[in-house]
TORKOL-4160 file (C-alpha; in steps of 0.2 Angstrom, whole numbers, padded with zeros to 4 digits, m for minus):
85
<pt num="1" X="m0129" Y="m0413" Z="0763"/>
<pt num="2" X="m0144" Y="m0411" Z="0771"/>
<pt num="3" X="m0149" Y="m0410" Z="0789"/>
<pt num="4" X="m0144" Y="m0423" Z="0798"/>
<pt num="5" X="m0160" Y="m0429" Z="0807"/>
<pt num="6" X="m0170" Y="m0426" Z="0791"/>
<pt num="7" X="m0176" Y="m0442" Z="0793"/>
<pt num="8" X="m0184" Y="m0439" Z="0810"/>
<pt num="9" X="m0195" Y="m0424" Z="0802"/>
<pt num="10" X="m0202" Y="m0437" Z="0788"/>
<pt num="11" X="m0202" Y="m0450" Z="0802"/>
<pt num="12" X="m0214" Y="m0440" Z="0811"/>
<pt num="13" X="m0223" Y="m0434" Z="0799"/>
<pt num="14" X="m0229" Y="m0449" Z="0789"/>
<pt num="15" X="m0232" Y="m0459" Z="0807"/>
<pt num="16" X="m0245" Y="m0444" Z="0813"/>
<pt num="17" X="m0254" Y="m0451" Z="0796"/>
<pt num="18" X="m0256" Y="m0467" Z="0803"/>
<pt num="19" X="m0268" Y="m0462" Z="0816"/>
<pt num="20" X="m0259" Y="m0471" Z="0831"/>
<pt num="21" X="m0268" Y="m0476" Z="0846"/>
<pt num="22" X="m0259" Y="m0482" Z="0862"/>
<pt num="23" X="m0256" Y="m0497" Z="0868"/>
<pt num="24" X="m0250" Y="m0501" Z="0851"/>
<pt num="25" X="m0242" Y="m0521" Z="0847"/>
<pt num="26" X="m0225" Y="m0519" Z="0835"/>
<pt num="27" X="m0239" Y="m0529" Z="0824"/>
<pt num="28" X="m0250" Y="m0519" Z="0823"/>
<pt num="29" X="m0240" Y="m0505" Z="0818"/>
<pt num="30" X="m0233" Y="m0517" Z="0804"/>
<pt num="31" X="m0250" Y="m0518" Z="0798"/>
<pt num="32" X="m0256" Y="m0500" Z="0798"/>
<pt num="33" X="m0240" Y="m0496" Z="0788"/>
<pt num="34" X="m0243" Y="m0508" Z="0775"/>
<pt num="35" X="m0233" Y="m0501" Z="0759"/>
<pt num="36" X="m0228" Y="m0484" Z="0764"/>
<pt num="37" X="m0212" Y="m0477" Z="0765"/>
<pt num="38" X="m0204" Y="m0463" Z="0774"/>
<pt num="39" X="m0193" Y="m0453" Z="0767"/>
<pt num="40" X="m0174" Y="m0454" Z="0779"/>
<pt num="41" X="m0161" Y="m0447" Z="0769"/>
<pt num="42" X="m0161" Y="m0432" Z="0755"/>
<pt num="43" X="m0162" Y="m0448" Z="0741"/>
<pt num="44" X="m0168" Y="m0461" Z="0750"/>
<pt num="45" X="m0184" Y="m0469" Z="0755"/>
<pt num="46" X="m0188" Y="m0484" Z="0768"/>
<pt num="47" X="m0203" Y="m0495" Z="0771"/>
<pt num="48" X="m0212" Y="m0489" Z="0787"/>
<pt num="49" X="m0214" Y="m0508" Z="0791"/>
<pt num="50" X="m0196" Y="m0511" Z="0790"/>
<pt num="51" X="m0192" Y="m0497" Z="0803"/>
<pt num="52" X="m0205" Y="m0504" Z="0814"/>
<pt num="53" X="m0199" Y="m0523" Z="0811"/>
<pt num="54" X="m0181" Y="m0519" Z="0819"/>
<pt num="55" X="m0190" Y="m0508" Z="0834"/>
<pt num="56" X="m0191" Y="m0519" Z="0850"/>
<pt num="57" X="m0200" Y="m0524" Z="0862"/>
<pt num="58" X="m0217" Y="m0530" Z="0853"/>
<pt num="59" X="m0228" Y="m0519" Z="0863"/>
<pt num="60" X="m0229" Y="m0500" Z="0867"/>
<pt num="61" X="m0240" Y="m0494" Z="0881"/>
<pt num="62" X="m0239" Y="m0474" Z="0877"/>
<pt num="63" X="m0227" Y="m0462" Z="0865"/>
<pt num="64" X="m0214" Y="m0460" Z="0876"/>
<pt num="65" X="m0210" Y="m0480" Z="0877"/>
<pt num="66" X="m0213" Y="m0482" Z="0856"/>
<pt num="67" X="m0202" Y="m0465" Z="0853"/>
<pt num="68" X="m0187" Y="m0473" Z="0864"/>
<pt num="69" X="m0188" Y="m0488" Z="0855"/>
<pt num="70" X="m0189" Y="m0478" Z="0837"/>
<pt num="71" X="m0172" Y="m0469" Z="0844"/>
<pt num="72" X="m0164" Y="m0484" Z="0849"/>
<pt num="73" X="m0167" Y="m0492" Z="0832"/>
<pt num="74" X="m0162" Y="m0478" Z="0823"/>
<pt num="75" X="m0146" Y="m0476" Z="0831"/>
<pt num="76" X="m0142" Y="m0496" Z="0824"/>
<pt num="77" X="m0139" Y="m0495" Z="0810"/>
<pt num="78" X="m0124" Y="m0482" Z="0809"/>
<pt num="79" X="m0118" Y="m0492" Z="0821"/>
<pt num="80" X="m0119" Y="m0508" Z="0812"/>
<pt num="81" X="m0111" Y="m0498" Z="0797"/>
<pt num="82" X="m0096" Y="m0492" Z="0809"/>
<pt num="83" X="m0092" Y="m0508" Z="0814"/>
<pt num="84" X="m0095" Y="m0519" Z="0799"/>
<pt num="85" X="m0108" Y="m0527" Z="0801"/>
């Protein structure tokens, strides 16, 4: 087993090539991923878009605001897993 945040370090990684300029829409940031995914486990890869898709609210004024909202989403789904959903 890997680092647990190993996910975060690809995360960051691959958004820093998207060339991100705030105030961002949750659209747009949909749109600038287009097709790439990230890698967030040792095996597994995600679609950027879909990481963005389950972010909320729909618009980020600075990096602090859009990095809360990446934290809170990425704290779902184990969640959703623990519970059974």
């Amino acid at each position: 087993m890997g680092f647990p945040n190993v996910g975060m370090h690809y995360f960051v990684k691959t958004f820093n090539q998207l060339d991100v300029r705030f105030p961002i829409t949750k659209r747009e940031l949909i749109e600038k991923a287009g097709d790439i995914q990230v890698k967030t486990w040792e095996n597994q890869y995600t679609l950027l878009k879909d990481i963005f898709e389950s972010m909320v609210p729909e618009e980020y004024p600075n990096g602090t605001a859009f990095m809360c909202a990446y934290t809170s989403a990425n704290l779902q789904t184990p969640k959703k897993i623990f519970i059974g959903k």
